[in-house]
C-alpha positions in Angstrom: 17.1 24.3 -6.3 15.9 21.3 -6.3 15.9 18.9 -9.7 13.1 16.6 -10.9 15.8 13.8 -10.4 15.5 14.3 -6.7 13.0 12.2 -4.1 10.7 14.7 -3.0 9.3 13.5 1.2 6.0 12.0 1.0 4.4 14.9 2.0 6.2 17.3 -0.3 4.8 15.2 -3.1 1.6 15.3 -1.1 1.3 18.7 -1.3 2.7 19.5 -4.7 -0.3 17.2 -5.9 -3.2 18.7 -3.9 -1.4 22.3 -5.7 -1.7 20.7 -9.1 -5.4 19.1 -8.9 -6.9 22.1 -6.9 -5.0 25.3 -8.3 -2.9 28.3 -6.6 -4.1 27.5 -2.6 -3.0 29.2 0.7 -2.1 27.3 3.4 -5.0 27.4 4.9 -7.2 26.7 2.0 -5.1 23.2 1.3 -5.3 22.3 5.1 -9.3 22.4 4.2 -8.5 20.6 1.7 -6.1 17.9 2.9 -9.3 17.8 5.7 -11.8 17.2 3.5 -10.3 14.8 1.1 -6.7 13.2 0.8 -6.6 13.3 4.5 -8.3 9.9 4.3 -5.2 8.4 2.9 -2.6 11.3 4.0 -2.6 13.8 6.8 0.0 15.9 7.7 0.5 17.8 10.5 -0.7 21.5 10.1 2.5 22.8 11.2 4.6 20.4 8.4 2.5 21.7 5.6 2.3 25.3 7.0 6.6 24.5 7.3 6.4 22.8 3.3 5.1 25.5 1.4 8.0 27.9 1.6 10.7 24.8 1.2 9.0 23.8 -1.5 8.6 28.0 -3.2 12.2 28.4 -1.6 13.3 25.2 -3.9 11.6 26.0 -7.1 9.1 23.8 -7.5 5.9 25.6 -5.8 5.7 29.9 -6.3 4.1 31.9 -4.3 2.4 35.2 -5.1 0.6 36.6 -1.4 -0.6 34.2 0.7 -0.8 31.4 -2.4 1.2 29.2 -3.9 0.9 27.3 -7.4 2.9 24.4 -8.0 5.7 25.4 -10.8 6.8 23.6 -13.8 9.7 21.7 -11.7 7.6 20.8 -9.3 5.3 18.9 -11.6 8.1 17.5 -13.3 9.4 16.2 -9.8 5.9 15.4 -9.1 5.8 13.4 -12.1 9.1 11.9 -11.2 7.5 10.9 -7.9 4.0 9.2 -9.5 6.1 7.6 -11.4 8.5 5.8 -9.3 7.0 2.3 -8.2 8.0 1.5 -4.5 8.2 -2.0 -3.5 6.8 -2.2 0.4 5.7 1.5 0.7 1.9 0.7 1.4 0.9 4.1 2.1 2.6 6.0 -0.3 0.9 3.7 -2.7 -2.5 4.5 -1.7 -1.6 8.2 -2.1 -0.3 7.7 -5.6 -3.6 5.3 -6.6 -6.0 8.7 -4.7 -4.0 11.7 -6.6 -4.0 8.8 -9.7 -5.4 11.5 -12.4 -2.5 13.4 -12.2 -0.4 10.4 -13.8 -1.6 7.4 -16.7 -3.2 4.6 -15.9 -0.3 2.2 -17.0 1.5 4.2 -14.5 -1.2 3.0 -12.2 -1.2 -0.4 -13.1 2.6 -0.8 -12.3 2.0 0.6 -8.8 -1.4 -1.8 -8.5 1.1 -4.7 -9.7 3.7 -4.2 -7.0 1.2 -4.0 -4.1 -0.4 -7.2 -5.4 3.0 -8.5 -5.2 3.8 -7.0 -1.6 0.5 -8.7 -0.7 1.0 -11.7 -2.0 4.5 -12.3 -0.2 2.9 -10.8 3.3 0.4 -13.8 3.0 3.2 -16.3 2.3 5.0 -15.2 5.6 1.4 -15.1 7.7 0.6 -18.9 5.8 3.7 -20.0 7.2 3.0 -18.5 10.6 -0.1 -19.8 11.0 1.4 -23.7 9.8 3.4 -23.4 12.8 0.8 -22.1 15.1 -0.4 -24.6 18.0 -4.3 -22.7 18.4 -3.0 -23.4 22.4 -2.3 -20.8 24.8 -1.3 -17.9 23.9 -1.3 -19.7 20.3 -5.1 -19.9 20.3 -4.8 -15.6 20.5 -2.7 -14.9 18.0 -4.5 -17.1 15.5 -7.3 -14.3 16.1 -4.9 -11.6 14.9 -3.4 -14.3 12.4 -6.9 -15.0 10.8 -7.5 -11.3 10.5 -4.1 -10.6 8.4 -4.9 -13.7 6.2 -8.9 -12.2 5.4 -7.8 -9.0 4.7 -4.8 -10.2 2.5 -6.9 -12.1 0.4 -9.0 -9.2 0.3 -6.6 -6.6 -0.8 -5.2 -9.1 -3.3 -8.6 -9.6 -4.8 -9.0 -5.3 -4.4 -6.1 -5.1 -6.4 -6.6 -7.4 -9.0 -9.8 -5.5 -9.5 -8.4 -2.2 -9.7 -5.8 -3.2 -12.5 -8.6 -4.6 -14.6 -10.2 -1.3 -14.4 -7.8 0.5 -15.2 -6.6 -1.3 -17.9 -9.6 -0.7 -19.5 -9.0 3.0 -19.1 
């Protein structure tokens, strides 16, 4: 069996989350699910989620009764375990943790917010420092495009950030 201690794989944690916020699902009701909502930050492939379910009853932190599992109280404490755990350069698991974000606190939150702002902050020191050394010649002059791109949406993802911990600060 598997222990809250343990790192549960992005999508087990995926879909132990989608179990706690909608309820005892079958397969195919979470794959609706994953479709019509946390499939804009995560999406599986049907067959690893179909392939998840039993690991996850099999391990003791989802049961199963018929065709549906709930998630089970290990598997929210390893769930917990997982919202909890702040991962310095894991960009999409961090956008995961901010969408299933009621299942945790907000401070929780704010830590994760804090280290993305951080992440972002030191990918737009490396692309400054690129683009100092860039001649805007040649094949230069293209990769400045690409370069200008990185640098915009940087600075917009830092300011996104900064934003979201001010919100939810105030929660």
């Amino acid at each position: 069996m598997q222990t809250s201690t343990d790192t549960l794989t992005t999508t087990e944690a995926s879909i132990l989350a989608l179990l706690a916020i909608e309820g005892e699902q079958s397969a195919y009701a979470l794959t609706k699910a994953v479709a019509q909502a946390i499939g804009h930050v995560w999406s599986p492939a049907k067959s690893g989620l179909y392939a998840t379910l039993p690991r996850l009853a099999k391990d003791g932190l989802a049961h199963k009764r018929g065709r549906a599992y709930r998630i089970s109280k290990d598997g929210r404490a390893a769930l917990d375990d997982w919202l909890a755990t702040v991962e310095p350069g894991a960009r999409e698991t961090f956008f995961l943790k901010l969408f299933v974000g009621g299942l945790t606190t907000p401070d929780v939150l704010v830590a994760h917010v804090e280290q993305f702002a951080a992440d972002t902050e030191d990918r737009l020191e490396r692309y400054e420092a690129i683009a100092e050394t860039n001649s805007g010649r040649g094949h230069d002059w293209y990769h400045a495009l690409l370069l200008d791109h990185a640098l915009q949406r940087g600075e917009q993802e830092l300011a996104w950030a900064r934003d979201v911990a001010r919100k939810l600060e105030r929660r």
